[in-house]
N, C-alpha and C positions, 0 to 999 in steps of 0.2 A: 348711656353713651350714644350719642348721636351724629350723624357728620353732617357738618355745617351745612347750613340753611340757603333755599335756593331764595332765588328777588320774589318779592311780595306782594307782586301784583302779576296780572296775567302779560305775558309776554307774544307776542306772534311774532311767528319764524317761518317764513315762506308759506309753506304748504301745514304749519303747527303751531298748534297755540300751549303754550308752556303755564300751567297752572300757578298758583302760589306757592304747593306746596310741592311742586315740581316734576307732576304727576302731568309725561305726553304722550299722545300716540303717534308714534313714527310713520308713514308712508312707507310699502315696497315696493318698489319698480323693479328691483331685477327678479330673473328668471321669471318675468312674465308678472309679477306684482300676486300678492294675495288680499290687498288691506291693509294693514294697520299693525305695528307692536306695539305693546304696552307698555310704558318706560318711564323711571324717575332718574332726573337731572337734577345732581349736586352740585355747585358752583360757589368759590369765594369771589371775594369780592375784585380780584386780581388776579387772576390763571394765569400761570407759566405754561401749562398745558392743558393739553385735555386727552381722555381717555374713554376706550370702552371696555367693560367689563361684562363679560358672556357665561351665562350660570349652567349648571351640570345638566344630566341628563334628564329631559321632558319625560322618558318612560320611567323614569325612576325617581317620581317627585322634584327633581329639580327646577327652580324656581331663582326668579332676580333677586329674592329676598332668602334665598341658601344665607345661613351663618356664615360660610365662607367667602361668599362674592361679595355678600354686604361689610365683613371687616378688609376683604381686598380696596375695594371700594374705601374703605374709611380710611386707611392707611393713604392711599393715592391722595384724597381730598383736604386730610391734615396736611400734605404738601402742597398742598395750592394748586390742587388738579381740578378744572373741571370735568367730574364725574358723568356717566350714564348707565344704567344697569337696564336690560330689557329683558320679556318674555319671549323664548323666541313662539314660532307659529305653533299655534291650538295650544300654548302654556295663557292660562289667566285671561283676561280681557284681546289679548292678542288674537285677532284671525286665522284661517290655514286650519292645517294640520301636520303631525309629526310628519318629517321629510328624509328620516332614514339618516341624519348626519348630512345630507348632501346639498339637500334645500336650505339649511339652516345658515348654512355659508353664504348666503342669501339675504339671509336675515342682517348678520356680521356685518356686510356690506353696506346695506342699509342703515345701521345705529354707525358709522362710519363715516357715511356721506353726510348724515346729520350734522355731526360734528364738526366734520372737518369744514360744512360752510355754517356752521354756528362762530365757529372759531381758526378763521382760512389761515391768520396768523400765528398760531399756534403751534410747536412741536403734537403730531398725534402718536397716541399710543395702544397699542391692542391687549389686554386682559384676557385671561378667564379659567377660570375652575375647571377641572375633568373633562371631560366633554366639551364643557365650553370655551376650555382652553384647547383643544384638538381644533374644534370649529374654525376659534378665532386667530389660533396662528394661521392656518389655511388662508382665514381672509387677510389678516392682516400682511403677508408674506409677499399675498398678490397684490396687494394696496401702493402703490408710490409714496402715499402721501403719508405713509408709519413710518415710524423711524427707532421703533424701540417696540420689544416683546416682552410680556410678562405672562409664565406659567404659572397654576398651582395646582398638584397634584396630577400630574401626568400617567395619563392610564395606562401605561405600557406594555402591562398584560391587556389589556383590553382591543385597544386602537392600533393601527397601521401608525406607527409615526415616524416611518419613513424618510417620508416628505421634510423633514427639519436636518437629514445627512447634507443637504448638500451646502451651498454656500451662503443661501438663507440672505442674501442681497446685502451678505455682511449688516444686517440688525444684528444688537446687542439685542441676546436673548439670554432675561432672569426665570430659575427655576425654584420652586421652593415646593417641599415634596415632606410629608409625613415620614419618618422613619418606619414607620412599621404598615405603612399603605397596602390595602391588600391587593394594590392595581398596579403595583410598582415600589418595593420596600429600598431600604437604602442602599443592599447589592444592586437591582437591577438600575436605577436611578443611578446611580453611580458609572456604570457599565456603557447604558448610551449617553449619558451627558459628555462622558469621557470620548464616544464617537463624533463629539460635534463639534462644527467649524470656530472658529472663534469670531468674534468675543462672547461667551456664554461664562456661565456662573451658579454657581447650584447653592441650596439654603437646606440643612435638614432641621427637621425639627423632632427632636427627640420623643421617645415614648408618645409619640400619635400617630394615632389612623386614618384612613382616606378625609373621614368629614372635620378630625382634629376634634373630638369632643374632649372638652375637659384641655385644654390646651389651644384655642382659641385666641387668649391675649400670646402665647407662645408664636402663632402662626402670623397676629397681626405684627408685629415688634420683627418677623424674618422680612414679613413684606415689605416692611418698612425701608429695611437696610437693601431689600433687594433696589427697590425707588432710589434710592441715593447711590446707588452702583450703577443704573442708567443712567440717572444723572448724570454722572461725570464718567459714562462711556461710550466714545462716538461712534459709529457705524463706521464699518471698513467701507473701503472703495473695492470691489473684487478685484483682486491680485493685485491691489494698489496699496496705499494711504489713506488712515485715518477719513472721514470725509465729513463736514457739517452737518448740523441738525438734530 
């Protein structure tokens, strides 16, 4: 199981040269820049959109190539997303070092601005797994240019996620969460999704845990339906109407 194939020859992108097989390294400017992320870009032949997808926690093995960012990632890509998954700082070929959760938002920003002038026409959309879902709401929230959020696996015991009570720039935010997660089971998941603004939307997936062993194609087939529930859900206008994009 693979997701679709990036262009087959080398591509340069401003400041990046995009390999065959899809393999870039990103520039950071913000927070002062450190070098470089490591990153593979999936792309069909036709993007509706494009996405980034941000992988779990760097202290704790987490990697762009987690089981779970890579089927988040494949699920998006079967819908005609162009994909990115990256290391964030001191993960793999990536520069830096671990930045405490703080600098990594940094990182977000950065696989981001990639994008969004890879693809200026494009709806953008922010991803990511535990951690890298904390990170990348955080950037993606503060971003203009997102217009749709996708969680998986919400650390809730773990992280502050405060920051998603308020009106969250009316983005449609999808949540898709392990039923027996041990960073947030289906009570507590339940509990704050039910504190948040709308339009949001939760996904459980039965009999799995934080990493979804053994229930992998269960996690990819929620993601999937969570994608086609942004799809056709538009971002509020705060204390308004519906709003494009």
């Amino acid at each position: 199981m693979s997701l679709p194939e990036s262009p087959k020859s080398p591509i340069s992108d401003a400041k990046t040269t995009i390999s065959p097989s899809g393999r870039v390294d990103l520039p950071v400017d913000h927070g002062g820049g450190h070098g470089h992320l490591e990153a593979i870009l999936r792309e069909p032949a036709l993007p509706v959109r494009c996405a980034v997808v941000c992988h779990p926690h760097p202290q704790g093995g987490g990697t762009m190539n987690n089981n779970v960012v890579y089927r988040v990632a494949k699920a998006l890509a079967d819908r005609r997303t162009s994909v990115l998954r990256f290391n964030f700082r001191g993960v793999g070929r990536s520069t830096g070092e671990y930045g405490g959760g703080v600098a990594e938002v940094d990182d977000a920003r950065a696989a981001l601005d990639f994008m969004a002038s890879r693809h200026p026409d494009l709806p953008l959309w922010q991803a990511g797994f535990s951690f890298g879902a904390r990170v990348g709401l955080q950037a993606g929230m503060a971003d203009p240019r997102v217009s749709r959020l996708l969680a998986v696996g919400l650390a809730v015991r773990m992280f502050d996620l405060s920051f998603l009570e308020g009106d969250r720039r009316g983005l449609p935010l999808a949540v898709v969460q392990a039923a027996n997660d041990e960073y947030g089971d289906r009570a507590e998941i339940e509990a704050f999704v039910g504190r948040l603004a709308p339009p949001v939307r939760l996904w459980i997936v039965d009999d799995a845990t934080h990493l979804f062993p053994g229930r992998l194609d269960a996690l990819e087939h929620a993601a999937g339906e969570a994608i086609e529930w942004l799809e056709q859900t538009a971002p509020l206008a705060v204390n308004g109407p519906p709003t494009s994009g």
